[in-house]
C-alpha positions as CSV (number, residue, x, y, z in Angstrom):
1,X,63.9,79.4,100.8
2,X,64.7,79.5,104.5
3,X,62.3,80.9,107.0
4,X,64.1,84.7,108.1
5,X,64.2,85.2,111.8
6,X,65.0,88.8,113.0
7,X,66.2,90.0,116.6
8,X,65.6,93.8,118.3
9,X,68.6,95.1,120.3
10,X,68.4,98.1,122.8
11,X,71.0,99.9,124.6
12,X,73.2,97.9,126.2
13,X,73.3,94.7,124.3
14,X,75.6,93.2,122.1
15,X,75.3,92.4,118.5
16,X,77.4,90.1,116.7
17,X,77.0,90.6,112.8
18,X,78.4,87.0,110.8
19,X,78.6,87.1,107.2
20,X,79.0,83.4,105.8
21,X,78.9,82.2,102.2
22,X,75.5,81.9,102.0
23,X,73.7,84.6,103.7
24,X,74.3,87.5,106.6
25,X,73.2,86.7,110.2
26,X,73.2,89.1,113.1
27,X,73.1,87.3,116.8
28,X,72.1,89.6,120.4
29,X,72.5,88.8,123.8
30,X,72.6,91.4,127.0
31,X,75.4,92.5,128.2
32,X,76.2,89.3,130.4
33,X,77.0,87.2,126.6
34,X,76.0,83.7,127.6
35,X,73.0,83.3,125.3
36,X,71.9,84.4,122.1
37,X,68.9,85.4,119.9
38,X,69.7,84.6,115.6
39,X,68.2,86.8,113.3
40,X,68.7,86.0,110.0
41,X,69.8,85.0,107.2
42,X,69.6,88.0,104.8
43,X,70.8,88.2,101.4
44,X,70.0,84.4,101.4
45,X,72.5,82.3,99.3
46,X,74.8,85.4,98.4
47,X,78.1,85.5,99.7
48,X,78.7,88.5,102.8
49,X,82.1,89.3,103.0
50,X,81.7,92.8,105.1
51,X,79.5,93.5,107.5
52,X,79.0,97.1,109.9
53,X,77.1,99.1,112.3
54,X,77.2,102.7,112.1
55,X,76.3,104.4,115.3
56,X,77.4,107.5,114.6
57,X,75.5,110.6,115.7
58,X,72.9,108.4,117.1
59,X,72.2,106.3,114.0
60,X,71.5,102.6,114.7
61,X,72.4,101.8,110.9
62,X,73.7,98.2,109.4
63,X,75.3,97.7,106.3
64,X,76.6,94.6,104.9
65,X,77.9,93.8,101.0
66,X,75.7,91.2,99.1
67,X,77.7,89.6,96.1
68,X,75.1,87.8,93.4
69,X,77.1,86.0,91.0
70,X,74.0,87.3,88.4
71,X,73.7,90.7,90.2
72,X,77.2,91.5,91.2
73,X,77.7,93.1,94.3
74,X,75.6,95.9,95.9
75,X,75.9,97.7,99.1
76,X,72.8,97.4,101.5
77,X,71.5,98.8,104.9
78,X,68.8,98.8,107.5
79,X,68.0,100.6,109.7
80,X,65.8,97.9,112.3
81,X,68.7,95.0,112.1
82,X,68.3,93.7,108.5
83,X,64.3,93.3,109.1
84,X,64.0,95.7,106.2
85,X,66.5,97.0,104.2
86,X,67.5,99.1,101.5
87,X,69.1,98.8,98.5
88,X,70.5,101.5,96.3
89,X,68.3,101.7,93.1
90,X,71.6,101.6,90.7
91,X,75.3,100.1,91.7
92,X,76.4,102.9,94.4
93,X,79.5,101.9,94.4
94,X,81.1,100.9,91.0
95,X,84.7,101.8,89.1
96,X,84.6,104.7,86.6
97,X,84.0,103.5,82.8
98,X,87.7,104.8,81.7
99,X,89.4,102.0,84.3
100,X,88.1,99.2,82.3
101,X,88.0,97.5,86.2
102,X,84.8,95.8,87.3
103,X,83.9,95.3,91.2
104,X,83.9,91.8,92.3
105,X,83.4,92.2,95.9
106,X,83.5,94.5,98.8
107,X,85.6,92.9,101.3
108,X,85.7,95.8,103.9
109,X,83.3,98.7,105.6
110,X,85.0,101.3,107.5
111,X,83.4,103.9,110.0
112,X,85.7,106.7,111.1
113,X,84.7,107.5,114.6
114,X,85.8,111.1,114.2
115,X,84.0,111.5,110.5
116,X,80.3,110.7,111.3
117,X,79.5,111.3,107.7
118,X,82.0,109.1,105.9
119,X,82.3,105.6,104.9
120,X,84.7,103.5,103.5
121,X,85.1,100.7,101.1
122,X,88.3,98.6,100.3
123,X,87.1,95.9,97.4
124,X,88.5,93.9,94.6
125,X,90.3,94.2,92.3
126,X,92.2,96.2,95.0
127,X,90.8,100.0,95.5
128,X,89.2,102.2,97.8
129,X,85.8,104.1,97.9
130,X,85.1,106.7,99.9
131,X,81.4,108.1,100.9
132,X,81.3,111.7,102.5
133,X,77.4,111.9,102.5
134,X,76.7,108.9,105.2
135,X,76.8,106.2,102.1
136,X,74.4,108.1,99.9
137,X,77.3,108.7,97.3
138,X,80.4,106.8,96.5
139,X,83.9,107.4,94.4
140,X,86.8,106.0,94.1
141,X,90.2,107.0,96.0
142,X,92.0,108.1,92.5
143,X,95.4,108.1,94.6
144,X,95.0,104.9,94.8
145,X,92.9,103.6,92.0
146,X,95.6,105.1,90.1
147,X,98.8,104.3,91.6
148,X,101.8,103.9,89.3
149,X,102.3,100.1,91.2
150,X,98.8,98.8,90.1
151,X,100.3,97.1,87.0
152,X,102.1,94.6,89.1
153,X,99.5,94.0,92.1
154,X,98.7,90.4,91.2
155,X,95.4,88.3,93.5
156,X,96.1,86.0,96.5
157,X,94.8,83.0,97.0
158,X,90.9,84.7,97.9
159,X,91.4,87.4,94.9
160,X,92.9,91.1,94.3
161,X,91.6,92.4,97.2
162,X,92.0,95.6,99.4
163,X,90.8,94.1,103.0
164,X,92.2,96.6,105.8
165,X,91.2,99.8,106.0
166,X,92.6,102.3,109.1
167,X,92.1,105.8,109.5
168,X,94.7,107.2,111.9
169,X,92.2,108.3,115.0
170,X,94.1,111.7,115.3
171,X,94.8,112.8,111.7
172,X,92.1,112.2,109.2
173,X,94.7,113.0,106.3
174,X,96.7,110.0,107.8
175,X,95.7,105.8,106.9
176,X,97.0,103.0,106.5
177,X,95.6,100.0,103.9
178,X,96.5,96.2,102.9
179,X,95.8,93.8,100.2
180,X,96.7,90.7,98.9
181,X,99.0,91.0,97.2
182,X,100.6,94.2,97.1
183,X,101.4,94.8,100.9
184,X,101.2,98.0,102.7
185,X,100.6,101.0,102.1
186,X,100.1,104.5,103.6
187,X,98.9,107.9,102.7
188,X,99.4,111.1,104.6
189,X,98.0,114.0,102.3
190,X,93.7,112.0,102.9
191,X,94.2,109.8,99.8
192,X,96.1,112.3,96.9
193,X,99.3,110.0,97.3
194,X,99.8,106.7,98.4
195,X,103.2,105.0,99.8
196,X,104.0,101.3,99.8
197,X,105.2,100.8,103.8
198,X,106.5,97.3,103.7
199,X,110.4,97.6,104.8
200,X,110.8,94.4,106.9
201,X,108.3,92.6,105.8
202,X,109.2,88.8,104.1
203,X,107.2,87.5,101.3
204,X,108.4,83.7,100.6
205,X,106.7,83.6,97.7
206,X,109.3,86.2,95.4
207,X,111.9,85.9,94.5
208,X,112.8,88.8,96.2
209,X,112.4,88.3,99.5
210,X,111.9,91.9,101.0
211,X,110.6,93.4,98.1
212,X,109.2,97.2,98.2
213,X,105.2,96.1,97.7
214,X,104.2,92.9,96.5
215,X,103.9,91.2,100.1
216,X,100.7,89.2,100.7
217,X,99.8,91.1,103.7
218,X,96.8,89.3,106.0
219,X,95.1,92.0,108.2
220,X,96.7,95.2,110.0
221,X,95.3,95.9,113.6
222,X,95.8,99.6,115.4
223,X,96.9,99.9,119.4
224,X,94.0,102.2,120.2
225,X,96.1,103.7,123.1
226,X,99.1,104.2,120.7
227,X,97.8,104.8,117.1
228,X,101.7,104.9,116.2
229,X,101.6,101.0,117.0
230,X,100.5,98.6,114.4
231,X,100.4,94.7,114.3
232,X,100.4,92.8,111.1
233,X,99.6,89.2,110.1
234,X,101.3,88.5,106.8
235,X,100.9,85.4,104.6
236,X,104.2,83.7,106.9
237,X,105.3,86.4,109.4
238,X,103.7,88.8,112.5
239,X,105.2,91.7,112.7
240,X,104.6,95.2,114.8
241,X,105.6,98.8,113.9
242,X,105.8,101.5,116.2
243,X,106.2,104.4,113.7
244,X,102.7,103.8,111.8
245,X,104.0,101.4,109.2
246,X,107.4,102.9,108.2
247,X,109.4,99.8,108.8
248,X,108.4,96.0,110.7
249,X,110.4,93.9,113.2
250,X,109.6,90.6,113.7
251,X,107.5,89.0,116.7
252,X,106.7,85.6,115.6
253,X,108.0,84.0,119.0
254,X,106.1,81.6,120.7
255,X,103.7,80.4,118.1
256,X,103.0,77.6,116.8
257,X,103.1,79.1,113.2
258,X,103.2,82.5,112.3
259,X,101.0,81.9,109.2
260,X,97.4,83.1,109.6
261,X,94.9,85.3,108.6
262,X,92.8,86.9,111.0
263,X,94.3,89.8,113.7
264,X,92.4,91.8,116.6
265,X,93.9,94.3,119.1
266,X,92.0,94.2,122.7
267,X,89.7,97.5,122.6
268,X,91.1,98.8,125.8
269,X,94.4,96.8,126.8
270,X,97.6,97.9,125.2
271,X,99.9,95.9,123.8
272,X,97.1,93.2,123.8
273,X,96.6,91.7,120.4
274,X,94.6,87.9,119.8
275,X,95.7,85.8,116.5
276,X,94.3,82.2,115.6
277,X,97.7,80.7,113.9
278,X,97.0,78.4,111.1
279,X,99.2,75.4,110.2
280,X,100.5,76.6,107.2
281,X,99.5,77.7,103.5
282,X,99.3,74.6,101.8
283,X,97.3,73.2,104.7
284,X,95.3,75.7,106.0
285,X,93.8,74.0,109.6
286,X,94.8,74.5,113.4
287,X,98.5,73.3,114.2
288,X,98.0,70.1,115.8
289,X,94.0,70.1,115.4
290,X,94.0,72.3,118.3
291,X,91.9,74.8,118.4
292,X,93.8,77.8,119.5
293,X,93.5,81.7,120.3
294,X,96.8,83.2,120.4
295,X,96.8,86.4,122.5
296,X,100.0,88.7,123.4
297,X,100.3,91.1,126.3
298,X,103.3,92.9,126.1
299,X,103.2,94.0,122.5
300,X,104.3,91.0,121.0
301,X,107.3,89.8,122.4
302,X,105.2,86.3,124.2
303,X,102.3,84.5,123.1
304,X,100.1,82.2,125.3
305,X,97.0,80.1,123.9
306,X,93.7,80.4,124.7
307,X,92.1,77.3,124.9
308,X,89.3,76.9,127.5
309,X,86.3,75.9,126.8
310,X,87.8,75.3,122.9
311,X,88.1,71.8,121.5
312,X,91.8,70.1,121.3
313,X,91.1,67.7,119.2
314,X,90.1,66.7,116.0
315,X,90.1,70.7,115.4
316,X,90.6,71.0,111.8
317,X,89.2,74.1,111.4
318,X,89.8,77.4,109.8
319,X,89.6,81.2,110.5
320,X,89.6,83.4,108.0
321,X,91.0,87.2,107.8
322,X,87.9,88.9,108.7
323,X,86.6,86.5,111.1
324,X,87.9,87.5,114.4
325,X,86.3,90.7,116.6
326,X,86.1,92.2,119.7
327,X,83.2,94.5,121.5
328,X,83.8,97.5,123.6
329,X,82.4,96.5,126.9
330,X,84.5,95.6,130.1
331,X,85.5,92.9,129.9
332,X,85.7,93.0,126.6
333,X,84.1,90.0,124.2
334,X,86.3,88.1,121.8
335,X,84.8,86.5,119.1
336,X,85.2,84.1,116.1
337,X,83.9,82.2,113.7
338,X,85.0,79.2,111.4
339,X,84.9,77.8,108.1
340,X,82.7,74.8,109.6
341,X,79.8,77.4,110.2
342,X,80.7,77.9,113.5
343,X,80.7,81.0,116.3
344,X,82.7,81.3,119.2
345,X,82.9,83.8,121.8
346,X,84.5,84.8,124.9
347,X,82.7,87.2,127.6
348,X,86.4,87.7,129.7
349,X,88.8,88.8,127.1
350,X,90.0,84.9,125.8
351,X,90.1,83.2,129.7
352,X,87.4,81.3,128.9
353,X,85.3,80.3,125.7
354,X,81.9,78.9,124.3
355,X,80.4,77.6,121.6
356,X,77.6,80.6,120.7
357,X,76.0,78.9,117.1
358,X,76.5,76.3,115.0
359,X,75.2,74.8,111.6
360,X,75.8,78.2,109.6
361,X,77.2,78.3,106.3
362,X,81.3,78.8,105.8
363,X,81.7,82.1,108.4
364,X,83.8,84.8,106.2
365,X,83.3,87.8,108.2
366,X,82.6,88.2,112.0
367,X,81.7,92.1,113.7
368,X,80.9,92.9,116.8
369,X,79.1,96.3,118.4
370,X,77.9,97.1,121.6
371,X,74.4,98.8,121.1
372,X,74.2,102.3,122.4
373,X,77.9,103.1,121.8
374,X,77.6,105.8,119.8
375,X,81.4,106.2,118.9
376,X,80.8,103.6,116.1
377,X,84.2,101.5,116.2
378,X,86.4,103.6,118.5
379,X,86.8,101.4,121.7
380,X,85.1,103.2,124.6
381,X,85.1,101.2,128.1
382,X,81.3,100.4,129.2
383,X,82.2,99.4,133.0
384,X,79.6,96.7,134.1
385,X,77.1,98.7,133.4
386,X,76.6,96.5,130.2
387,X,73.5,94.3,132.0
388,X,70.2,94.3,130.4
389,X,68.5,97.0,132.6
390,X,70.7,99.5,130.9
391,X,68.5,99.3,127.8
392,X,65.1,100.9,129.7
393,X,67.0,104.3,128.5
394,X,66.6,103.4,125.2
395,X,66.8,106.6,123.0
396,X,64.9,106.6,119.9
397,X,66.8,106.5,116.3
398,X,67.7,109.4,114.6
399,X,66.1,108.5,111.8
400,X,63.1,107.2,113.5
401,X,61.4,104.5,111.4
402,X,61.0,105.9,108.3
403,X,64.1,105.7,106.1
404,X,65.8,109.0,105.3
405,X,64.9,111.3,101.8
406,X,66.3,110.3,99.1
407,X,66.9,106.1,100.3
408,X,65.0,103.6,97.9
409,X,61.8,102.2,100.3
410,X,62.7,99.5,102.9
411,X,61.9,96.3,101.8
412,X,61.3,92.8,103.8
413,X,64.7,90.9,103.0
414,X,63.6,87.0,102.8
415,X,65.8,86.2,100.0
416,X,67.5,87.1,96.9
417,X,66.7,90.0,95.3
């Protein structure tokens, strides 16, 4: 087994968390991101697809899914950056006997800024679970779970799996969700009743070509300064709403191909949105082996590439849904990583890039957090006041260094369990 590295972070670094096939990594640096500490890798061998950090009412929590193909999937968390961890003496979160469904993989963790003690957890075969006690308890979203359209949800190429998960900021009874395949769809009563919001929206694929659900939707990104406004990479097709998902127009102008998979809106631009365009689905590399950020500033309706400090040729890389991420500091970080095990980042919002790590396993999930930002993933503008010295205010964790009642003990993560 691989020696396990870990890395501290204090107030005012940045942590990038990178899930991979093989094993979850989480990188630091200070605020000035030009070099960076690997800790890692945890869960050794086990597939990561999700990956979080809860910072919520001062917790300094992350969690990341570990799929076993003898264990199945579990739901773990530390509390010290993965150098211990702990894992939930049964399957915490697991379908109801009477579905006859079986969890596969968690593919997304969500943190509602404005809900300190709730979690979320979009898996496959496509459903949600919610946790109202800070992950100590999990069910399933019966709205959705049971939704009349299940029958006919069929898997994408990577499964049948729920990916995005995004709680309206303002209205906790309001969020939107996406899978593959199925499309869109939105609740407004907090999960009771779910409707399919896919009007404008192409799938190729059917033959039906704007069908009501059934689109193989990619990721779905929020304007943080207009909640109303979405973005959506679709499997052929980017599209932005401005009326939280009731209808789609069109805004795939200026791309080399509007097929992709991975979508990020800049935490405190508006109308900013990155993309990394992919040649096409039956070959899935950069257009023109050019590797190449794709970033709009007016909502859409032009796209320039971002390719300093990126190679342009012999690029053949890929980036997958999950796999692109932004911090919260000013300027903000932009971050990626590929298929070829390697991670990418940006320190000035996309002018200029560099190589952070390389020689990881197939990158399948990239987050980013700045440390101390206690709003969890709400964007919050950190000024410059990001350098290092901002960490010698350090508060200690809420939950100190021993792990709350009622959590199964830490335990030194140095490889399967």
């Amino acid at each position: 087994m691989p020696s396990v590295q870990h890395v501290s972070a204090r107030n005012g670094d940045v942590v990038l968390l990178v899930g991979t096939m093989k094993g979850a990594f989480v990188l630091r640096s200070n605020g000035a991101r030009k070099k960076w500490d690997v800790g890692g890798p945890y869960s050794v061998g086990s597939p990561v697809y999700a990956m979080a950090l809860d910072q919520r009412q001062g917790r300094r929590r992350l969690w990341w899914a570990q799929q076993s193909f003898r264990w199945g999937t579990t739901l773990l968390s530390s509390d010290d950056f993965g150098k211990t961890a702990t894992e939930p003496q049964t399957y915490s979160v697991k379908f109801p006997a009477e579905s006859s469904l079986t969890l596969k993989n968690i593919w997304q963790i969500c943190l509602p800024a404005n809900e300190p003690e709730t979690l979320y957890c979009g898996v496959e075969p496509s459903a949600l679970f919610v946790s109202r006690d800070a992950g100590k308890n999990w069910s399933p979203v019966k709205g959705l779970l049971e939704h009349p359209h299940r029958a006919k949800w069929t898997p994408g190429g990577g499964g049948m799996c729920l990916h995005t998960v995004l709680p309206h900021p303002a209205n906790s009874k309001n969020m939107i969700v996406a899978m593959s395949t199925g499309g869109a769809y939105r609740t407004d009563d907090g999960g009771e009743t779910w409707q399919a919001r896919n009007q404008g929206i192409r799938a190729d694929f059917l033959p039906e070509k704007y069908p009501e659900f059934g689109q193989c939707v990619h990721k779905i990104v929020r304007d943080p300064a207009q909640p109303q406004r979405l973005y959506l990479q679709n499997h052929w097709g980017l599209y932005r709403s401005d009326n939280n998902g009731d209808s789609w127009q069109d805004i795939a102008k200026g791309v080399p191909s509007d097929f992709g998979f991975c979508m990020v809106v800049h935490p405190h631009d508006t109308e900013t949105v990155y993309i990394v365009p992919i040649e096409s689905d039956e070959y899935r590399c950069m257009p023109e082996a050019k590797l190449r950020v794709y970033s709009t500033r007016n909502g859409g309706k032009s796209w320039e590439p971002l390719t300093r400090g990126l190679p342009q040729k012999n690029a053949l890389e890929t980036v997958l849904r999950d796999s692109l991420a932004t911090d919260t500091c000013d300027p903000a970080g932009i971050y990626f990583g590929t298929r070829s095990g390697k991670v990418y980042g940006s320190n000035n919002s996309g002018k200029s890039w560099q190589l952070i790590h390389e020689g990881l396993p197939s990158v399948v999930c990239v987050r980013a957090a700045l440390v101390g930002d206690g709003a969890g993933n709400s964007p919050r503008k950190r000024g410059r006041a990001e350098k290092s010295k901002t960490g010698t205010t350090q508060k200690k964790s809420a939950h100190g260094k021993k792990p709350p009642a009622k959590r199964a003990p830490a335990r030194q993560l140095s490889g399967k369990k």
